[in-house]
VEXDREN-2710 file (C-alpha; in Angstrom, 1 decimal):
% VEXDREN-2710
k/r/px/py/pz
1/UNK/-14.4/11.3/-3.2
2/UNK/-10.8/12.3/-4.2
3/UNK/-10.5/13.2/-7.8
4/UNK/-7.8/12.3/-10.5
5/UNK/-5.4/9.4/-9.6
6/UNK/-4.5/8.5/-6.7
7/UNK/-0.6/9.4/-5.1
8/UNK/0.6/8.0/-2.2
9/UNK/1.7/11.6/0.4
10/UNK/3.6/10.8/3.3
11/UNK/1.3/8.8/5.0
12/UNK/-1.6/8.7/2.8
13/UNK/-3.4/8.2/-0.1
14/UNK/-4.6/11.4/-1.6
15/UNK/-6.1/12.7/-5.1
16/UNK/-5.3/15.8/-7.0
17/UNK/-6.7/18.0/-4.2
18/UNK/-4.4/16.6/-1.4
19/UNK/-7.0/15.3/0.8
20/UNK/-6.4/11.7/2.2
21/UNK/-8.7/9.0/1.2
22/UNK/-9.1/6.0/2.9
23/UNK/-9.7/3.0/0.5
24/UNK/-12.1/0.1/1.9
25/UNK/-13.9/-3.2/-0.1
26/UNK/-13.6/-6.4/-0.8
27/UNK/-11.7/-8.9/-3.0
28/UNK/-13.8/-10.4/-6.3
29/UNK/-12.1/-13.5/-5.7
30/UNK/-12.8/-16.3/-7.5
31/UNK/-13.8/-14.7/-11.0
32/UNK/-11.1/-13.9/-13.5
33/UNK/-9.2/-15.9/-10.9
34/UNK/-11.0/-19.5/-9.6
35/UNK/-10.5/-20.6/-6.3
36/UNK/-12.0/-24.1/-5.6
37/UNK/-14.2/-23.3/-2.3
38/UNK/-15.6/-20.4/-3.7
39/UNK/-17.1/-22.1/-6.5
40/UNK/-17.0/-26.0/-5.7
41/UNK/-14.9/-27.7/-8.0
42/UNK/-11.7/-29.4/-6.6
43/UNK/-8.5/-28.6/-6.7
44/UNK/-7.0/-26.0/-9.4
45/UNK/-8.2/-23.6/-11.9
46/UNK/-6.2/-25.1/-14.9
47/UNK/-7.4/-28.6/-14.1
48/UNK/-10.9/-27.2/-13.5
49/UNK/-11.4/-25.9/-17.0
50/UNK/-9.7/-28.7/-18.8
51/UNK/-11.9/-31.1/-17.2
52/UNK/-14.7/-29.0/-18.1
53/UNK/-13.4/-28.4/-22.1
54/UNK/-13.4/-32.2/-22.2
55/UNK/-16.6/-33.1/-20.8
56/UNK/-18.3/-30.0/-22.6
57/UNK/-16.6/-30.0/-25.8
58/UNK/-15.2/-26.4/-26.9
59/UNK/-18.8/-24.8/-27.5
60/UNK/-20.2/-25.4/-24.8
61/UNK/-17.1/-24.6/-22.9
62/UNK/-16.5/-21.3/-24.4
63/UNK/-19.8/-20.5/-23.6
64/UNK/-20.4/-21.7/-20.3
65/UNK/-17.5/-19.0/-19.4
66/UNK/-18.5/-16.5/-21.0
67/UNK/-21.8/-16.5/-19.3
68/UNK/-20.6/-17.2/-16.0
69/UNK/-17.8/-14.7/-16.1
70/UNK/-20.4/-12.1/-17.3
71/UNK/-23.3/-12.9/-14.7
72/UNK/-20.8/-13.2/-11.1
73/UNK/-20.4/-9.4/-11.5
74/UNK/-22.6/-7.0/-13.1
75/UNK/-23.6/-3.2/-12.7
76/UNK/-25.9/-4.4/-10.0
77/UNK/-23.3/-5.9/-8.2
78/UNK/-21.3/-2.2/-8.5
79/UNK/-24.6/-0.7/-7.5
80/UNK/-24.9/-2.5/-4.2
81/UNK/-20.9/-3.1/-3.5
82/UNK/-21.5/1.2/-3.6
83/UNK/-24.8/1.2/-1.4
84/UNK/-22.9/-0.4/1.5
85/UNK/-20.2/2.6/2.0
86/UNK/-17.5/0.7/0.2
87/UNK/-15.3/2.6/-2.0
88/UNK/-12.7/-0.1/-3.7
89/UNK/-12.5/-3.2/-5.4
90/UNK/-9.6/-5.6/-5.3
91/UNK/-10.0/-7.5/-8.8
92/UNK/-7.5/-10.5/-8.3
93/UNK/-6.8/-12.2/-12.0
94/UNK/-5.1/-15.4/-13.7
95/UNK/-2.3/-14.5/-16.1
96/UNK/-3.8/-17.3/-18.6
97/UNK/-6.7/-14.4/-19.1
98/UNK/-4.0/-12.2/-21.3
99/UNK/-1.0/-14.7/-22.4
100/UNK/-0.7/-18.3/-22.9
101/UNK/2.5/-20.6/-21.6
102/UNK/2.5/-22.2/-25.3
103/UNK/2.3/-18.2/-26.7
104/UNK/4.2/-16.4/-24.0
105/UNK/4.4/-12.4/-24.3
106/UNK/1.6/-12.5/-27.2
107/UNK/-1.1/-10.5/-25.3
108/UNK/-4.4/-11.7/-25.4
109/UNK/-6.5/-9.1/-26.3
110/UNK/-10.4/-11.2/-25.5
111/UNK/-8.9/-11.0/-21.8
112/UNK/-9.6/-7.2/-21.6
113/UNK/-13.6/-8.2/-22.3
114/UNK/-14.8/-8.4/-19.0
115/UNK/-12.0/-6.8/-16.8
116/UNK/-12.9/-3.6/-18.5
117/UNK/-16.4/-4.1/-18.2
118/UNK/-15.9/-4.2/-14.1
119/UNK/-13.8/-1.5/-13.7
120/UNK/-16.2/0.7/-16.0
121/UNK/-19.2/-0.7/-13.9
122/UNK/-17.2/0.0/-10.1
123/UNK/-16.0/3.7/-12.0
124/UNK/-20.0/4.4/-12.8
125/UNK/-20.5/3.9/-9.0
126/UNK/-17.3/5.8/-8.1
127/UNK/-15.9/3.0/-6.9
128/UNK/-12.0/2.5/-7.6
129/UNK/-10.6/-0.9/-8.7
130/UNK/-7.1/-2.3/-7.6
131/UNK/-5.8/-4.8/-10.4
132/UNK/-4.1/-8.0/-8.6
133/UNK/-2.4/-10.4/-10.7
134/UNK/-3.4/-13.4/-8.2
135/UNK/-1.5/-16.0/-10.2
136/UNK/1.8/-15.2/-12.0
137/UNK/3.9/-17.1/-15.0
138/UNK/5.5/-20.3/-12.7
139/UNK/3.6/-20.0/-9.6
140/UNK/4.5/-17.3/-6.6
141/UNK/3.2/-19.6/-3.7
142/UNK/2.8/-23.3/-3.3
143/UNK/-1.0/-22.6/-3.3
144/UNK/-4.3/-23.8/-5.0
145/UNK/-5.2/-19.7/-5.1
146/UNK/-1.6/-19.2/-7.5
147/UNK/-3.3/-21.7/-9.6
148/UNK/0.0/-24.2/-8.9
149/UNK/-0.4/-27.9/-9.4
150/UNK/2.6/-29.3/-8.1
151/UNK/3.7/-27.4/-4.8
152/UNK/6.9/-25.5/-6.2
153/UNK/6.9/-21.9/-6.6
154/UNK/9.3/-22.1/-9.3
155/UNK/8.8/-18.3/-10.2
156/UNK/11.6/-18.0/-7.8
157/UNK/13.8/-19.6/-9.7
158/UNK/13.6/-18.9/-13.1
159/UNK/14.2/-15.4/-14.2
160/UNK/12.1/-15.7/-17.7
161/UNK/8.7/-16.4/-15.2
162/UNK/9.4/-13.2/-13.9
163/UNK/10.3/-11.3/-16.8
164/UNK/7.0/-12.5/-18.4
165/UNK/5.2/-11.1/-15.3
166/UNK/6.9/-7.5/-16.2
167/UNK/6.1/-8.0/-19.5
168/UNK/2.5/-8.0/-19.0
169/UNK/2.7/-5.7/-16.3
170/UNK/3.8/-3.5/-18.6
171/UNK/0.7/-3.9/-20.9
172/UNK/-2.1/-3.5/-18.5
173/UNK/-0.2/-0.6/-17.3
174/UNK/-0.1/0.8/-20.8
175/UNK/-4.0/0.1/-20.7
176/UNK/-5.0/1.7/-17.0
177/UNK/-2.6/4.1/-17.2
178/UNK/-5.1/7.2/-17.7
179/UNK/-7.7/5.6/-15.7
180/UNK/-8.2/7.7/-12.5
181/UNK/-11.0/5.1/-11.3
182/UNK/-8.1/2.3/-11.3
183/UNK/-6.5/2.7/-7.7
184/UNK/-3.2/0.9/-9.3
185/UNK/-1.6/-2.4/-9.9
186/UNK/-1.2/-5.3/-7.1
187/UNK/1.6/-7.1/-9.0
188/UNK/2.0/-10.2/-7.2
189/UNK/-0.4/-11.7/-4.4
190/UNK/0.8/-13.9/-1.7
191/UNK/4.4/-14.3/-2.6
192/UNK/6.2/-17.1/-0.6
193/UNK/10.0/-16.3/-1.6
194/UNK/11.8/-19.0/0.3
195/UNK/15.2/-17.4/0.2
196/UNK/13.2/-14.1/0.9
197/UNK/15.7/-11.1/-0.5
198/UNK/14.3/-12.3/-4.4
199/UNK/11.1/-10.2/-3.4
200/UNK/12.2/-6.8/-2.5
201/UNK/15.1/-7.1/-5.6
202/UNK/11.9/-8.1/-7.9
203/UNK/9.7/-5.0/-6.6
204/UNK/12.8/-2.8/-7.6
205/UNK/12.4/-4.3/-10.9
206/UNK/9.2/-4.2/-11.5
207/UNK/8.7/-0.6/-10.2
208/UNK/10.9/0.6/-12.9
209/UNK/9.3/-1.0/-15.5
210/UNK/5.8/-0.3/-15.1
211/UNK/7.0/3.6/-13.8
212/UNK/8.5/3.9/-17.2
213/UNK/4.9/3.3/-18.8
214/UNK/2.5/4.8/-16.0
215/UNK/4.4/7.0/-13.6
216/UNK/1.2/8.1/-11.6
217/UNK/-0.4/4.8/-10.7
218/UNK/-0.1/4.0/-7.3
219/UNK/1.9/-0.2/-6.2
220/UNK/0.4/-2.1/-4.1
221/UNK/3.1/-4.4/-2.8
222/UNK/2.1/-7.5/-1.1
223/UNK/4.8/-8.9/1.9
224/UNK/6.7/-12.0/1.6
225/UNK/5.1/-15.6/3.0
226/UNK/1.3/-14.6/2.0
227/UNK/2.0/-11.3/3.3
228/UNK/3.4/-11.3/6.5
229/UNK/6.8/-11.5/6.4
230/UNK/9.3/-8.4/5.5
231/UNK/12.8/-9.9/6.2
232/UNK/15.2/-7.8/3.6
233/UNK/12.9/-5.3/3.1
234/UNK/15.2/-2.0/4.2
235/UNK/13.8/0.8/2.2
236/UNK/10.0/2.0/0.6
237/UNK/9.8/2.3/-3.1
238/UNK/8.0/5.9/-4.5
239/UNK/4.6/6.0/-5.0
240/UNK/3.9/2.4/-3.4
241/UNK/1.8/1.1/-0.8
242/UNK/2.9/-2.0/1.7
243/UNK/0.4/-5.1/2.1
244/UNK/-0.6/-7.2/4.7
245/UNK/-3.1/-10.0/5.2
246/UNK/-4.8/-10.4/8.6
247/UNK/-6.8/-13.7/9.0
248/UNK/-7.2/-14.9/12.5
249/UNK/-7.7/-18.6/12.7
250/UNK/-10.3/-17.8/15.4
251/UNK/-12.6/-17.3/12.1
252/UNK/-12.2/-21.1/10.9
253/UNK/-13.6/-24.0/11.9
254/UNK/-10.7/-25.7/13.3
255/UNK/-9.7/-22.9/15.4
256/UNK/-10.1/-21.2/18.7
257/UNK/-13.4/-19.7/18.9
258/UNK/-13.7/-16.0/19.3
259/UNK/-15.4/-15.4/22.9
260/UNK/-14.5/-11.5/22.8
261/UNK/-12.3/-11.9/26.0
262/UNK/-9.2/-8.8/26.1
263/UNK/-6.8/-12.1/25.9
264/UNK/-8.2/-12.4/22.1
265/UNK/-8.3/-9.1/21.5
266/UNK/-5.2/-8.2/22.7
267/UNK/-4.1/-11.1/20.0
268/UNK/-5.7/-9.7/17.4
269/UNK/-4.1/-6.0/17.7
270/UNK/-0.9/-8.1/18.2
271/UNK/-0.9/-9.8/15.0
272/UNK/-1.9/-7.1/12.8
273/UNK/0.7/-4.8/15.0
274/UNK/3.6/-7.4/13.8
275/UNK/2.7/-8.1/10.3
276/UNK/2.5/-3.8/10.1
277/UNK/6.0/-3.3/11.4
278/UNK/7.3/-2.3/8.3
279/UNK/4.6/0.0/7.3
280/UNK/5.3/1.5/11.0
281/UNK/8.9/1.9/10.9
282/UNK/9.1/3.2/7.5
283/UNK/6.1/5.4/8.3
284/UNK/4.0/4.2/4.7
285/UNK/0.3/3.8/4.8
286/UNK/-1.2/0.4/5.5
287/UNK/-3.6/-2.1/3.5
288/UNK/-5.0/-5.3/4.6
289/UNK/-5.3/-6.5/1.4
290/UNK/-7.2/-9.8/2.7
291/UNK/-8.8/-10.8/5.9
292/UNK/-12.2/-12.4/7.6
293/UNK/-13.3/-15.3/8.9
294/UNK/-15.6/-18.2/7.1
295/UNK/-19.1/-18.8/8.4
296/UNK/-21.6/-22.1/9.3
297/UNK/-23.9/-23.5/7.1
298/UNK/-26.9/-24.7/8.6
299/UNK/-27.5/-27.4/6.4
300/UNK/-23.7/-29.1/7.5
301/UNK/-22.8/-27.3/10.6
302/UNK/-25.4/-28.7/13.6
303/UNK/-28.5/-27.1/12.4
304/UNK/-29.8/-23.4/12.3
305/UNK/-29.5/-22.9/16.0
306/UNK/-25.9/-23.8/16.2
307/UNK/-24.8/-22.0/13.0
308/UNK/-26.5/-18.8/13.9
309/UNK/-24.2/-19.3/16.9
310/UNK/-21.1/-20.0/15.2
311/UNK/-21.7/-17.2/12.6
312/UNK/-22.1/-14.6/15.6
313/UNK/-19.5/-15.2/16.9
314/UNK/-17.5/-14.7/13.5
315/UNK/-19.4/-11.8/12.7
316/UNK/-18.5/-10.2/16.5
317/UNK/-14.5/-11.2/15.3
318/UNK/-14.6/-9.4/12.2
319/UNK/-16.2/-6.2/13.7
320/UNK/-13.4/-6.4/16.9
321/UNK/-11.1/-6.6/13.7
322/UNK/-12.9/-3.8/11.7
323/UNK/-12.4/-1.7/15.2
324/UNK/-8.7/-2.2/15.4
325/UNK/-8.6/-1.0/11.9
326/UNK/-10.7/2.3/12.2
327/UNK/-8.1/2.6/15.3
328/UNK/-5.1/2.5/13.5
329/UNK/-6.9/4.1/9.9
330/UNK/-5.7/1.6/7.6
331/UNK/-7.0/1.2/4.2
332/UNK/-8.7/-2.6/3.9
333/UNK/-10.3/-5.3/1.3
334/UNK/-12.1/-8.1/2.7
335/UNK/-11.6/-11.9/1.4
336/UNK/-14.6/-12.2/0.1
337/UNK/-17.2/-10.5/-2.8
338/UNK/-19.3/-13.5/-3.7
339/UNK/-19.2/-17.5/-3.7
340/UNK/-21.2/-20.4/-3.0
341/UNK/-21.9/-19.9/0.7
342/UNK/-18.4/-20.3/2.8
343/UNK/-17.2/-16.9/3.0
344/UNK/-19.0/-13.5/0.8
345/UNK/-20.7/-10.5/1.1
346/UNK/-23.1/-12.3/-0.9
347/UNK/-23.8/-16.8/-1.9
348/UNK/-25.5/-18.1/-4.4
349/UNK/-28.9/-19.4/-3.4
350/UNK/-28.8/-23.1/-1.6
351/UNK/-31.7/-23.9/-4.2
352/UNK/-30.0/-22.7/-7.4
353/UNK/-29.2/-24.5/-10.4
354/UNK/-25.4/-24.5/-9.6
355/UNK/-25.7/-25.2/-5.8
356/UNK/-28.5/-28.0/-6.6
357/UNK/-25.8/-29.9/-9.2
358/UNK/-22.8/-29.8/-6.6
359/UNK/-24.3/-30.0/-3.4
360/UNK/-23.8/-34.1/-3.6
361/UNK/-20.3/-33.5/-4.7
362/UNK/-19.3/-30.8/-2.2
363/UNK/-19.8/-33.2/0.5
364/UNK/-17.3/-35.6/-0.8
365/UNK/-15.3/-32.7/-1.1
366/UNK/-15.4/-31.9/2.3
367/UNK/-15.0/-34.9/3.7
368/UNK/-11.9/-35.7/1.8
369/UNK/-10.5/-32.3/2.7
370/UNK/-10.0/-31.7/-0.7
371/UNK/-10.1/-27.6/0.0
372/UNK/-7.5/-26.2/2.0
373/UNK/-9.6/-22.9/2.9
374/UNK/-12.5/-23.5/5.8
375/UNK/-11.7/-27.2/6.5
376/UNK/-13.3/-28.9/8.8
377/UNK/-11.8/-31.7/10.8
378/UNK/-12.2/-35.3/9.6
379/UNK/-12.2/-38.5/10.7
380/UNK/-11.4/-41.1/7.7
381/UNK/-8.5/-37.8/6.5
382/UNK/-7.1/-37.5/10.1
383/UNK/-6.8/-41.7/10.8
384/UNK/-4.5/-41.9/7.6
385/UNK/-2.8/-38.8/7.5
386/UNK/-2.3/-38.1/11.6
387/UNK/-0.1/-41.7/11.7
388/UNK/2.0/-40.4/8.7
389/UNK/2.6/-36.9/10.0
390/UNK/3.4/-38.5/13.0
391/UNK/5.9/-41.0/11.4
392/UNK/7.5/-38.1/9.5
393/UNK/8.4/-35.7/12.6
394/UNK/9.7/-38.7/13.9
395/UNK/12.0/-39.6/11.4
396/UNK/12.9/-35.9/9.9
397/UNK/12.1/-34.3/12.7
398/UNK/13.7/-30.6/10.0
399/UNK/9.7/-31.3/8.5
400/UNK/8.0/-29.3/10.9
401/UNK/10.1/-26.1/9.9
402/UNK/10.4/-26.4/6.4
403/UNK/8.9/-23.0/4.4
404/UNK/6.4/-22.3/4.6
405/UNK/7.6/-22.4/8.0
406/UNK/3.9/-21.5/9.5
407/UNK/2.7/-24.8/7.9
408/UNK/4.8/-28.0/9.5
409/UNK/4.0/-31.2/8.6
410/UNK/0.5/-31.8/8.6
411/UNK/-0.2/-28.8/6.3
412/UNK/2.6/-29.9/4.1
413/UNK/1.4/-33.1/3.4
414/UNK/-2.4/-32.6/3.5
415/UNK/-1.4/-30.1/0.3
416/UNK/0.2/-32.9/-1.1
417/UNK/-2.2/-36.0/-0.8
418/UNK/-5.1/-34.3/-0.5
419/UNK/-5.3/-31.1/-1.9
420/UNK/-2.7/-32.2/-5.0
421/UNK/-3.3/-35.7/-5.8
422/UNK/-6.9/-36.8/-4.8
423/UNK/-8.3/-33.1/-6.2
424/UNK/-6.7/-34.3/-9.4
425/UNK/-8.1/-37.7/-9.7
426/UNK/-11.6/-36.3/-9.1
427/UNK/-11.6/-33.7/-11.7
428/UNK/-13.9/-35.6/-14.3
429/UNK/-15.8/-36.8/-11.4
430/UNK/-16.7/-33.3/-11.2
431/UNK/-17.0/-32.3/-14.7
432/UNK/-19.5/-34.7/-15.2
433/UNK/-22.5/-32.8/-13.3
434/UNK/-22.5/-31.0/-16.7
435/UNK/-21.4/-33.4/-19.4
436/UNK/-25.2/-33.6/-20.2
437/UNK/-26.6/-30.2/-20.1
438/UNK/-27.9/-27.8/-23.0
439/UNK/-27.1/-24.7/-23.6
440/UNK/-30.1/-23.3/-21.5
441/UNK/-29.1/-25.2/-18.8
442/UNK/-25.6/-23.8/-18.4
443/UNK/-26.5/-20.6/-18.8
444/UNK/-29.1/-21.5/-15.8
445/UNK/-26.1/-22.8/-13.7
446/UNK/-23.8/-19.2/-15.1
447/UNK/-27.0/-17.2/-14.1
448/UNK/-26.9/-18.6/-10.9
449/UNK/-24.5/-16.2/-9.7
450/UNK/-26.2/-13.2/-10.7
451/UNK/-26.6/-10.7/-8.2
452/UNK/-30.6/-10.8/-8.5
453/UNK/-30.4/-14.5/-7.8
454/UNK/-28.1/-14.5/-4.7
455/UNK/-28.4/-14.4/-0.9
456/UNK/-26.9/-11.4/1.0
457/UNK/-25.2/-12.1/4.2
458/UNK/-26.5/-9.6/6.0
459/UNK/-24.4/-10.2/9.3
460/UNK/-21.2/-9.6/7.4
461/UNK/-22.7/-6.7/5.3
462/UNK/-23.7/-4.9/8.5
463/UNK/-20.7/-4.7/10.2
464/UNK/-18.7/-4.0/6.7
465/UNK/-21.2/-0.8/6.4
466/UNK/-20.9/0.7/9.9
467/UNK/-16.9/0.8/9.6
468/UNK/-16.7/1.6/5.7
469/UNK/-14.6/5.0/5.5
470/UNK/-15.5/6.7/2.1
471/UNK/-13.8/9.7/1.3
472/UNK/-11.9/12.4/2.7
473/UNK/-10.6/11.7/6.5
474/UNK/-9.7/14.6/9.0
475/UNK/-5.8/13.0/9.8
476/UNK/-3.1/10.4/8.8
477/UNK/-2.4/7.1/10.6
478/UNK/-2.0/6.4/13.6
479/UNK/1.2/4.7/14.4
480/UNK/2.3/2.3/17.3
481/UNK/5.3/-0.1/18.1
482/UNK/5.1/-4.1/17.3
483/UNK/5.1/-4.1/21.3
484/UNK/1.5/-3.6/21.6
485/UNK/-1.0/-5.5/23.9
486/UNK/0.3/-8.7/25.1
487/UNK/3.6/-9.1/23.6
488/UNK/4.9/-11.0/21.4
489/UNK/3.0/-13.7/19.1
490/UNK/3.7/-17.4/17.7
491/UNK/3.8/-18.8/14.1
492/UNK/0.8/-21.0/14.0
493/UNK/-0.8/-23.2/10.7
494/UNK/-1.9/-22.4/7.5
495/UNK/-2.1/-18.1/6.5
496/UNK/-2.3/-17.8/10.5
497/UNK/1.1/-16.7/11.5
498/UNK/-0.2/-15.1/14.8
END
C-alpha cells in the first residue's frame, strides 16, 4: 500500500514514495445517503424520514436511526470489504447529516458520529475512504439519489446553494485534512448542469476554497449529466481526478441482454472510451466512480432457474466490464456495498425482519414503478402512461430532447407521476409497517443489515476479487482515442448514454 496522502502525478495516483496506486471498491450507497431501492421505502429520503418521525414519534425515530445507521456498516463489513482485494470506499452522504436548511452554515457536529466511525473502521483495514457529498444544498440533479422532490435542480440557479456547499466543504476539509487513510473529497455527485459551463466555473471555485484549508487532499470531480458529459471543460485543475460513470443498460431489466457477442463488447469499450475523452486528451487518470448491472430475484423474476440465468449473464457483463478496465488501468467503485437484494456485494436476508415487513409493500412498489433504478416493465404503468407520452411527442414534439437530453419523454414523465407524485402519496402507507413496533423490534429490523445477518452475492464478489488491483502497479494508463471499436455511440434512456 502507498503511504501518506495521496497526490495525483502525471497520470497517477501515488503516495509519499511515488509509486502509483490504483484505487478499486465500491460505493456505501444508501447509508448516510438513502436511496429508495436500496432500502425499500418510496420515493425520497426527506419524505422517508418524516413519514417515519410521524408514525414513530421522535424516540423511536431517533433511535431507529441510530441503530440502523450503526449496524449497515461495521468493522466486519471493513474486514470483509478488505478480504476481497478491495482497497477504497466511496462513502456518498446527505448534506442534512452536518447542516440544516432552517439553520444553514451552523455545522452539525452529531453528523461526524458515524462518518468517522467508517473511515476509522476502512483505515484499520487499510482501506482508503473517498467522501462524496451525494446530495448538495438545492439539489444538483433532478434525481431521487440528490434527495430532490420536485424535479428542478435549482442549485444551478441560486448562487447561496452553492456557496453553502463550499461552506461545508470547507469544514469536512478542515476535519480530513490530516487523514492519510481519506483518499479526498468527491464534492458533487451526478451533476446535471443544464446550461453546462456553471460546472467547470463551480469546480474552480470550489478548488480554491477547500485548497486554502487542505492543500494535499486529492478532488475527485464528477462530469456533467451524471457523469458523462464534459462540454466546457478546457483545462484540469491541480491535484484533481476526472469522473465518470459507466452503467450499461444491458445490466437492467428492460434492456438488451448481454450475450458476450464482439458487437457488445465493442459497445462497451465504446462507451466508456467516449465518456473518458477528457481524461484522454488531457492525459489525467481515470475513475469510474459508479457502474454494474442489477440482478434477478428468484422469488419475482421466473423462478431460480431463470434468475440464475439472468444473473449470469450480468455477472459475465460486469467481468467483460472489469476487463476493459484492467485494459485501460483505471481506478473504479462499484454501485453497490449493501441493500436489500437489487444490486450489492452483499443483501439483507429474504427472511429478515426488515425484508419480512416490506416484502408486501415492495411489490406494490414495483408494480407502480415507483423506483426509477432496476424497473421492470409494467402493464397497468405502461397502458396509462404510453398513451400520454405518445400524446406529448405528438403535440411538443421539443419533449423528447429536453435535458436531461438522454431521458425523452417517457423518463420525463414517469419521474414526474410516478416516481414524484404517487411515491409521495404512499409515504405513510409505508411508514406504517412500523407505527406499532417496540423498541426491540426496530432494533431487529436496524440489525437486519448487519453484516453477520446478510447474504453475500458471491457471483458479484468473485469477479470484483479476481480484477481488484491493490497497491503499487508496474506503469501508468493506457491511453486510446474515443474512435475505438465500432465507432461512434447513441444517447439512449435513463444514466445510459451509450
Amino acid at each position: 500500500m502507498a503511504t501518506g496522502i495521496l497526490k495525483v502525478e502525471g497520470e497517477n495516483v501515488v503516495g509519499n514514495e511515488g509509486k502509483p496506486v490504483i484505487l478499486r471498491g465500491a460505493g456505501l450507497g444508501g447509508w448516510m445517503n438513502m436511496e429508495n431501492f436500496i432500502t425499500g421505502y418510496p420515493g425520497h429520503e426527506s419524505q422517508h424520514r418524516a413519514a417515519m418521525r410521524k408514525a414513530l414519534g421522535n424516540e423511536r425515530y431517533e433511535f431507529f436511526f441510530d441503530k440502523w445507521l450503526e449496524y449497515f456498516f461495521t468493522e466486519a463489513d471493513a474486514e470483509f470489504f478488505a478480504s476481497k482485494g478491495l482497497n477504497c470506499l466511496r462513502i456518498p452522504f446527505n448534506y442534512h447529516h452536518f447542516e440544516d436548511d432552517m439553520n444553514p452554515r451552523v455545522l452539525k457536529t452529531e453528523g461526524f458520529k458515524h462518518l468517522d466511525r467508517v473511515v476509522d473502521a476502512c483505515a484499520k483495514h487499510k482501506v482508503y475512504t473517498v467522501l462524496d457529498m451525494h446530495t448538495v444544498p438545492g439539489c444538483q440533479n433532478p434525481d431521487w439519489h440528490s434527495d430532490n422532490l420536485t424535479n428542478y435542480a435549482a442549485f444551478w440557479d441560486h448562487k447561496d446553494f452553492q456557496d453553502r456547499t463550499i461552506w461545508l466543504w470547507e469544514e469536512l476539509a478542515k476535519r480530513y485534512k490530516d487523514n492519510p487513510w481519506v483518499a479526498g473529497y468527491n464534492p458533487i455527485n451526478e451533476p446535471c448542469d443544464p446550461l453546462h459551463y456553471r460546472l467547470p466555473a463551480f469546480y474552480d471555485r470550489i478548488e480554491k476554497a477547500i485548497r486554502a484549508i487542505d492543500p494535499e487532499h486529492i478532488l475527485w470531480l464528477d462530469g456533467n449529466t451524471w457523469a458523462m458529459e464534459w462540454k466546457f471543460f478546457d483545462k484540469t485543475l491541480p491535484n484533481c481526478v476526472y469522473a465518470l460513470h459507466d452503467y450499461s443498460s444491458m445490466g437492467f431489466p428492460k434492456g438488451e441482454q448481454y450475450a458476450g457477442t464482439a458487437e457488445q463488447n465493442a459497445k462497451l469499450e465504446r462507451q466508456f472510451l467516449r465518456k473518458a475523452e477528457f481524461m484522454n486528451k488531457h492525459e489525467t487518470p481515470i475513475w469510474n466512480g459508479e457502474f454494474g448491472p442489477v440482478y434477478a430475484n428468484p422469488e419475482l423474476d421466473g423462478g431460480p432457474a431463470v434468475a440464475a440465468e439472468t444473473n449470469e449473464r450480468r455477472y459475465n457483463l460486469l467481468d467483460q466490464q472489469l476487463r476493459l478496465y484492467d485494459k485501460y488501468k483505471i481506478h473504479w467503485s462499484i454501485w453497490l456495498y449493501k441493500d436489500v437484494g437489487v444490486q450489492g456485494m452483499i443483501h439483507t436476508d429474504p427472511n429478515s425482519k426488515w425484508n419480512r415487513t416490506i416484502a408486501p409493500f415492495a411489490a406494490r412498489k414495483r408494480a407502480l414503478q415507483l423506483d426509477a433504478w432496476g424497473r421492470y416493465p409494467s402493464k397497468q404503468v405502461e397502458d396509462v402512461i404510453d398513451p400520454l407520452v405518445a400524446w406529448i411527442d405528438s403535440v411538443a414534439p421539443a419533449s423528447k430532447n429536453m435535458y436531461p437530453t438522454n431521458w425523452a419523454t417517457e423518463r420525463q414523465i414517469t419521474r414526474l407521476i410516478n416516481q414524484l407524485w404517487l411515491s409521495a402519496c404512499v409515504q405513510d402507507e409505508f411508514a406504517a409497517l412500523f407505527k406499532d413496533m417496540s423498541f426491540e423490534e426496530l432494533e431487529e429490523c436496524a440489525r437486519s443489515f448487519h453484516f453477520d445477518k446478510c447474504v453475500q452475492r458471491e457471483g458479484l464478489n468473485k469477479a470484483l476479487e479476481a480484477h481488484a488491483t491493490v497497491g503499487e502497479v508496474a506503469q501508468g494508463f493506457v491511453r486510446a482515442s474515443v474512435g475505438g471499436p465500432g465507432g461512434g455511440g447513441d444517447a439512449k434512456d435513463g444514466m445510459f448514454m451509450e
